[in-house]
C-alpha positions as CSV (number, residue, x, y, z in Angstrom):
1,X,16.0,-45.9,100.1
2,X,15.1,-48.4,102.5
3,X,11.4,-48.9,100.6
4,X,12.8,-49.2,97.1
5,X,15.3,-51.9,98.4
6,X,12.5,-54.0,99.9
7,X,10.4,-53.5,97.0
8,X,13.5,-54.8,94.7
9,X,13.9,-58.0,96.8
10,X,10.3,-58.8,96.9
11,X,10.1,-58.9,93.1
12,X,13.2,-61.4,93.1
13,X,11.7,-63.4,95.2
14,X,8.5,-63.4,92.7
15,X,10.6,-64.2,89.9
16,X,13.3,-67.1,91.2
17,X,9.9,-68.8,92.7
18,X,8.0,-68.8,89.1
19,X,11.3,-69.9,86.8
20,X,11.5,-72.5,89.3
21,X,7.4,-73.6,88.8
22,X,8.9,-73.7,85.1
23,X,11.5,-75.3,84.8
24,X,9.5,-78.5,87.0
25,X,6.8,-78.4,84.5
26,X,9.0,-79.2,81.2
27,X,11.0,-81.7,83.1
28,X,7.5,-83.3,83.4
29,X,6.6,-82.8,80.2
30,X,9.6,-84.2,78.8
31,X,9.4,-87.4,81.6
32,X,5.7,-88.2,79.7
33,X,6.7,-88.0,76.0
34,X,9.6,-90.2,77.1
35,X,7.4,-92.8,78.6
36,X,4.8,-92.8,75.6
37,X,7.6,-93.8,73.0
38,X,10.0,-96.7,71.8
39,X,13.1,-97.0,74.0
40,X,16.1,-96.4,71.6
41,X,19.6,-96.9,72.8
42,X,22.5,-94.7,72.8
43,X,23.7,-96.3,69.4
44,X,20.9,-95.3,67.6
45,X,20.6,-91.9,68.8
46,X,24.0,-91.5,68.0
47,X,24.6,-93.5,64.5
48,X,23.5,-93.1,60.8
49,X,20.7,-96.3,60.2
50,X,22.4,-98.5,57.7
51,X,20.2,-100.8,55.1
52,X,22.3,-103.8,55.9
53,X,20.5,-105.1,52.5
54,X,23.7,-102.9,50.7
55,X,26.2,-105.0,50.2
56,X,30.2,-104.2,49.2
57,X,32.3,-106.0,47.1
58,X,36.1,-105.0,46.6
59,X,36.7,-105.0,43.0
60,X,40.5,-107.3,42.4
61,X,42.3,-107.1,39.9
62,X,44.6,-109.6,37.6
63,X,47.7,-110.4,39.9
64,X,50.7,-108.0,39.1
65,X,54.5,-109.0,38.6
66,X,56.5,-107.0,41.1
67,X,58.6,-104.6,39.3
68,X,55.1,-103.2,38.9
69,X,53.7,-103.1,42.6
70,X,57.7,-101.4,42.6
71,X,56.8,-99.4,40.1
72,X,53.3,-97.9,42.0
73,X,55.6,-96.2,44.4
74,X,58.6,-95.5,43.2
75,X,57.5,-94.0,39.6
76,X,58.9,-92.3,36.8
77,X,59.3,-88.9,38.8
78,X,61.1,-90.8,41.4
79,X,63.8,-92.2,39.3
80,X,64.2,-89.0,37.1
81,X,65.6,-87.2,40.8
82,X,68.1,-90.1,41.3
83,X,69.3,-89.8,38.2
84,X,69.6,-86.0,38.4
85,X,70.9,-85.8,41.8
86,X,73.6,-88.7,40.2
87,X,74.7,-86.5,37.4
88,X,75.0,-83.4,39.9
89,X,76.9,-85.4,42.6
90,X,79.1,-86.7,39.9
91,X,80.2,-83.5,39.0
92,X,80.4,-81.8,42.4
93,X,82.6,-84.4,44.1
94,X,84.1,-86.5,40.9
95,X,84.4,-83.7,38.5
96,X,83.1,-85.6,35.2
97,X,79.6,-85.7,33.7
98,X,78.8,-88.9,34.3
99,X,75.6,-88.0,32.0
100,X,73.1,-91.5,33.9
101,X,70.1,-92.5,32.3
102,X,67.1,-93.5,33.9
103,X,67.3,-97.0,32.9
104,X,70.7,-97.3,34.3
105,X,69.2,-96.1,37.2
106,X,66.4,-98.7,37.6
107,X,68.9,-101.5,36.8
108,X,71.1,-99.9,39.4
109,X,68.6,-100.1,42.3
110,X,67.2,-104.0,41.1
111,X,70.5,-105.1,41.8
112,X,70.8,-103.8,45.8
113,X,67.1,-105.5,45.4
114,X,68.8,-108.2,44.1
115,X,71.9,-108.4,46.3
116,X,69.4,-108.0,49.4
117,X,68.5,-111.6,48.6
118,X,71.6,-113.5,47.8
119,X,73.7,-112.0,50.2
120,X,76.9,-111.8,49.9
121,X,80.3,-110.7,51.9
122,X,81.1,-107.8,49.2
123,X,78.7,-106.6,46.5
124,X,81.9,-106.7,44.2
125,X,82.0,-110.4,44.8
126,X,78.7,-109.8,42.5
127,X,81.1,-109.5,39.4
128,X,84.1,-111.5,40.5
129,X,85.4,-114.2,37.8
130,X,84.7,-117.0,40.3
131,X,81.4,-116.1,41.1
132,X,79.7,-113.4,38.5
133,X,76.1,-113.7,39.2
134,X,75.0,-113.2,35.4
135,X,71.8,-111.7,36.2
136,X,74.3,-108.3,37.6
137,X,76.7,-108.7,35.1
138,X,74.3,-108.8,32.1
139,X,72.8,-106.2,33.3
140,X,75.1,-103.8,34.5
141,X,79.2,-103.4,35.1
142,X,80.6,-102.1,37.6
143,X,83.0,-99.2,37.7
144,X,82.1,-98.4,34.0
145,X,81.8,-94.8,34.9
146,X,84.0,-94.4,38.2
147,X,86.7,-92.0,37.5
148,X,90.2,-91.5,38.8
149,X,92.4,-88.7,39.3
150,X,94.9,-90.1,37.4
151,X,92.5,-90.0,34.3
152,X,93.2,-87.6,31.6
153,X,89.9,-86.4,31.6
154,X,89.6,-85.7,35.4
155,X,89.1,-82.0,35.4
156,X,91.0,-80.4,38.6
157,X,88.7,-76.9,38.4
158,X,85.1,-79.3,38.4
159,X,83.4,-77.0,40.9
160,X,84.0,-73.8,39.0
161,X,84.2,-75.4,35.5
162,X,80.5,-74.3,34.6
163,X,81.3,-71.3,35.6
164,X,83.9,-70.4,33.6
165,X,82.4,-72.0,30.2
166,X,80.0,-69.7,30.7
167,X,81.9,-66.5,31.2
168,X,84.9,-67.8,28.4
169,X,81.4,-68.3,26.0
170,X,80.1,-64.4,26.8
171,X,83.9,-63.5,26.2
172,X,84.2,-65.6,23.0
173,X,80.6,-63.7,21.6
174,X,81.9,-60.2,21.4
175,X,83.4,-58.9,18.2
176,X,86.8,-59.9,17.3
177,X,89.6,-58.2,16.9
178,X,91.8,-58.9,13.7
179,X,95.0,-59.2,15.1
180,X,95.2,-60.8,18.9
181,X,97.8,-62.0,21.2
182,X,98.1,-65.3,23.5
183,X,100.3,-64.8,26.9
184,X,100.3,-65.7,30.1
185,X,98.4,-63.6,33.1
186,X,98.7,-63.2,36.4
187,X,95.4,-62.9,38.1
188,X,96.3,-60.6,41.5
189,X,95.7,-63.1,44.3
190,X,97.7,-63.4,47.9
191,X,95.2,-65.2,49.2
192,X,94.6,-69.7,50.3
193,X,92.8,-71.0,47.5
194,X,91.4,-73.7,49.6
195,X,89.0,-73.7,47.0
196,X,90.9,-75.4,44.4
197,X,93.2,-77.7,46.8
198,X,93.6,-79.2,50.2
199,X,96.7,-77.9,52.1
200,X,99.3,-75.4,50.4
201,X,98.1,-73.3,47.5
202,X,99.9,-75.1,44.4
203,X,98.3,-72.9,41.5
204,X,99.4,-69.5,42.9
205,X,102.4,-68.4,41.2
206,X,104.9,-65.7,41.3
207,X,106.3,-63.5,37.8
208,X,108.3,-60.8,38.7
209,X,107.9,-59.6,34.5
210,X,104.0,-59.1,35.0
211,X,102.2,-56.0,36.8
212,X,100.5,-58.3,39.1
213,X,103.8,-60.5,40.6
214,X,101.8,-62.7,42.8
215,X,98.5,-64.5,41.9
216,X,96.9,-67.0,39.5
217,X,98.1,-67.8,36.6
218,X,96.2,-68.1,33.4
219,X,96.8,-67.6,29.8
220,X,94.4,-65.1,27.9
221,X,93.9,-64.4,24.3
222,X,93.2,-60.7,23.9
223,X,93.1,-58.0,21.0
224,X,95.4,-55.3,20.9
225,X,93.1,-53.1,22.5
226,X,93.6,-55.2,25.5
227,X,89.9,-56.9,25.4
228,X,89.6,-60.5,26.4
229,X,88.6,-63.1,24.5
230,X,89.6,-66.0,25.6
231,X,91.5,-67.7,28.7
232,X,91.9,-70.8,30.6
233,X,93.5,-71.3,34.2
234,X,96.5,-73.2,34.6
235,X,96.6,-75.6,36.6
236,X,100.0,-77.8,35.8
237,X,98.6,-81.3,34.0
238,X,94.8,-80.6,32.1
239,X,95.2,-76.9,31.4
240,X,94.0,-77.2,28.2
241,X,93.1,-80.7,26.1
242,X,96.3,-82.0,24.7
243,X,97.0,-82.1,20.8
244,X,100.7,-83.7,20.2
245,X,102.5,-80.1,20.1
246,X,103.4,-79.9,23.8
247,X,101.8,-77.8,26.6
248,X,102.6,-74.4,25.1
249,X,101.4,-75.1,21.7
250,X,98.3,-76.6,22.5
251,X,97.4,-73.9,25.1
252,X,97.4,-71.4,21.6
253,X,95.4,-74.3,20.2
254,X,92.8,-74.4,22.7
255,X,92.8,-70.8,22.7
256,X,92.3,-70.4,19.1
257,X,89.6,-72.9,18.4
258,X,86.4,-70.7,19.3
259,X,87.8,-68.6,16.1
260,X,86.5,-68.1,13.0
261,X,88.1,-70.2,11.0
262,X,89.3,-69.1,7.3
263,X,89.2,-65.5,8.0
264,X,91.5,-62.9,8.5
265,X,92.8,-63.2,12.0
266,X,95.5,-62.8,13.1
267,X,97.7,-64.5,16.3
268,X,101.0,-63.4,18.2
269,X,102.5,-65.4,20.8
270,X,106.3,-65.1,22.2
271,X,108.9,-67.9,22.2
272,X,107.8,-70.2,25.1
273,X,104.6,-71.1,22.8
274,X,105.8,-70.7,18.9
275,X,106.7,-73.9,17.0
276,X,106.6,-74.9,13.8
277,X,104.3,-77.5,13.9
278,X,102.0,-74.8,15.8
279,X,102.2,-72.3,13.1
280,X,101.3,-75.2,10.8
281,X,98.3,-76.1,12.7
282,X,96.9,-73.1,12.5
283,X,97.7,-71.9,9.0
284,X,95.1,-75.5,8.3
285,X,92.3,-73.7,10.4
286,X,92.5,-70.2,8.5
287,X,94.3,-68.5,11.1
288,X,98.0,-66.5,10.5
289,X,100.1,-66.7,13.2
290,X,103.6,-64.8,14.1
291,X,106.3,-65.3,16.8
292,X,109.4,-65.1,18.4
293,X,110.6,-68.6,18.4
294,X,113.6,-70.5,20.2
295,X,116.8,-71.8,18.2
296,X,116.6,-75.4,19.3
297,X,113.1,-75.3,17.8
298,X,114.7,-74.2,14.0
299,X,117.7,-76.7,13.9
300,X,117.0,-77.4,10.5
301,X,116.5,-73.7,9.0
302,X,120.0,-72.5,7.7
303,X,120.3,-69.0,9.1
304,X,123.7,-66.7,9.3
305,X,124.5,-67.3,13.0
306,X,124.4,-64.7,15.6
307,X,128.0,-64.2,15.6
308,X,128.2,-63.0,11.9
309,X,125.0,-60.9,12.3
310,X,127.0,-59.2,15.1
311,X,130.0,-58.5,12.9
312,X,127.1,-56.5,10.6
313,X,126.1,-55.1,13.5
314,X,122.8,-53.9,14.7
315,X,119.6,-54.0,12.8
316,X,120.9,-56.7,10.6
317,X,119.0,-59.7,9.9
318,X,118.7,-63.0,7.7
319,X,115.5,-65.0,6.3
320,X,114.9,-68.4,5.5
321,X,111.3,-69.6,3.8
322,X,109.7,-72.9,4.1
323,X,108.2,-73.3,0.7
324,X,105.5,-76.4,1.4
325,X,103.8,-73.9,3.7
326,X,105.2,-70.4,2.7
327,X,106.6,-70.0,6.8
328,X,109.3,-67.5,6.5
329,X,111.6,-67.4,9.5
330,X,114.1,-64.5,10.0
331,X,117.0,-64.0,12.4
332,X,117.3,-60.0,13.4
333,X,120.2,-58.6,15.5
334,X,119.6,-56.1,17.5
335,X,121.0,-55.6,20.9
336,X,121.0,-59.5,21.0
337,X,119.9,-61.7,18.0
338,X,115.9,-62.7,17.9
339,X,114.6,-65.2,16.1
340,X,110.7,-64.6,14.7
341,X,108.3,-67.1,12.9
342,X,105.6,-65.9,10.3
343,X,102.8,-67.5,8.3
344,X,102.1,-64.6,6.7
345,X,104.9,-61.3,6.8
346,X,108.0,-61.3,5.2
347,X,111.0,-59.4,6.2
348,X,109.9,-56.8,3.6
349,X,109.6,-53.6,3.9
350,X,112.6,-52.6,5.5
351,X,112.0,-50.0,8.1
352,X,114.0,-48.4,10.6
353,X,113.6,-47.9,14.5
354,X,115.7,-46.2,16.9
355,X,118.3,-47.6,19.3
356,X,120.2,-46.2,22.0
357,X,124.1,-46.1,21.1
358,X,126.5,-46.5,24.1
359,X,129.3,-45.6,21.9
360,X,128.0,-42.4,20.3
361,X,125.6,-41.5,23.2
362,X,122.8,-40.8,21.5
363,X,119.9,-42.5,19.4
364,X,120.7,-44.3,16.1
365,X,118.2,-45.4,13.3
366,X,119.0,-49.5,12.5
367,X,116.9,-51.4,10.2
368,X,114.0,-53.3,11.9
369,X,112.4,-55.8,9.1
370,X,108.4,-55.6,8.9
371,X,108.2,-58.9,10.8
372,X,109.4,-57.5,13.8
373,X,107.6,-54.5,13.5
374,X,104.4,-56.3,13.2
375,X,105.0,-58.3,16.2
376,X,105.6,-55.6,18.4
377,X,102.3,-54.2,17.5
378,X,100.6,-57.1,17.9
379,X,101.9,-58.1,21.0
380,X,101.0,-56.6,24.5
381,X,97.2,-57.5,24.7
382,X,97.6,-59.4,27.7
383,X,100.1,-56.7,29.8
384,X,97.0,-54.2,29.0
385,X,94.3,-56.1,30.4
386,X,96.6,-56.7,33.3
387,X,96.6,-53.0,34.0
């Protein structure tokens, strides 16, 4: 072992000394073809020769006006998001469409360009009587689209308004029923609807006559089958859009208006809606109409009164025809007298219905005129989509 080892570290010693032999004689080498050329400095080595005959000339253009250096940067695709991001902000926190244009826009920002010049204490001051710097006023007025919640047009539900057009359009596409109803609904709901308002929840409401007592209210137009069709929210002042016939009729109105008109459908609605005037309305679009109908609200329709229709006793009835519109109202006794509306039904035929007798303990056929047997079919939509 000893041998080998000294053999090993003989031939090292052979090698290190001739790499070193080598490496002395290219340093050498490269020393005398250093010496036999041009010096060149670091710069040159380094650096790309240029032909410093090339010359550059920076081509200008004819002077531009400003709006048009403006105009460079903030281009076309600029404005369009302002004015998108206007229209969306508008309805998110406003609740209105206030449907800006892009050259509204531009006139908008030129006049904080503007107003960045000629300072003043308050930009209104801008279009103040005293002041009124024509080149704002001309161009743009102030407040012309700034809404209040006063305004009849303010929409209290503007964060789920798109919403429900969209679900009340799916509803309104389906295939229609002949004969529908209008009533209220409660929606079942015992929950804050911070949603809708700031502190207490205003639009929950409480009917102890529906299945659902507590919840939000909202008036439905359904078929008998108990399908809905259509339905909007209430929410006290801007329910619905208002048409002159008071808040109940117009609610039917608003209701009614996504229905064919001039066919043969057919609406039911109870006393807290029916009026004349309604009935009227809606006979103009095509539609026939029936309802129970309050006695303040047919002053002027002669009627036996409900003390001589309870000396006929039960199941009798009196009609009464408005000839300039063919409305036939009829007064029917039964346990209590019930006045009922039509645009379409007389009192004819005749049927009968059972009644409960207290005095003979037992059931009793009365008459029940076909307008009141119509309306009882009709009616009911509404409890059956509540269910």
């Amino acid at each position: 072992m000893e041998d080998v080892s000294a053999v090993l570290e003989q031939n090292l010693e052979g090698i290190m000394d001739r790499a070193e032999s080598i490496e002395i004689e290219l340093l050498d080498n490269l020393i005398e073809e250093d010496n036999t050329q041009e010096p060149r400095s670091i710069q040159n080595m380094c650096i790309e020769e240029i032909d410093s005959k090339e010359e550059y000339t920076l081509e200008i253009h004819e002077v531009m006006k400003p709006v048009d250096y403006f105009s460079q940067f903030f281009d076309d695709r600029y404005i369009d998001l302002i004015t998108q991001q206007t229209d969306l902000y508008g309805l998110q926190k406003l609740g209105i469409e206030l449907k800006s244009t892009k050259v509204e826009i531009q006139r908008y920002i030129g006049t904080l360009l503007y107003l960045g010049v000629i300072k003043l204490p308050q930009f209104k001051m801008a279009w103040s009587q005293n002041l009124k710097l024509t080149a704002i006023t001309d161009s743009l007025s102030r407040n012309s689209k700034q809404p209040k919640k006063e305004d009849s047009y303010y929409d209290k539900l503007y964060k789920i308004r798109p919403l429900l057009d969209i679900v009340r359009e799916n509803f309104n596409n389906l295939p229609q029923e002949e004969h529908q109803s209008v009533d209220e609904q409660i929606i079942a709901f015992r929950g804050f609807l911070n949603f809708l308002v700031k502190g207490r929840s205003r639009y929950k409401q409480y009917n102890p006559a529906k299945p659902n007592k507590w919840g939000l209210k909202m008036f439905a137009r359904t078929g008998t089958s108990g399908l809905v069709y259509d339905f909007t929210l209430y929410v006290g002042e801007g329910t619905c859009p208002l048409y002159g016939l008071g808040i109940s009729s117009d609610i039917v109105l608003y209701l009614a208006k996504n229905l064919p008109k001039q066919k043969i459908f057919k609406l039911y609605f109870d006393n807290w809606f029916t009026s004349v005037s309604l009935l009227i309305a809606l006979k103009e679009m095509g539609i026939f109409a029936t309802g129970t109908i309050r006695k303040n609200r047919i002053n002027n329709c002669q009627l036996l009164s409900e003390t001589e229709l309870k000396k006929r006793g039960r199941g009798s009835f009196d009609t009464n025809c408005e000839i300039n519109y063919n409305i036939v109202c009829l007064r029917w006794f039964d346990s209590k007298p019930v006045q009922l509306i039509s645009s379409y039904i007389y009192h004819q035929p005749v049927g009968v219905c059972k009644r409960w007798s207290p005095k003979e303990k037992t059931y009793v056929d009365i008459q029940r005129p076909a307008i009141v047997a119509c309306y009882n079919k009709g009616m009911g939509g509404v409890d059956l989509a509540d269910l």
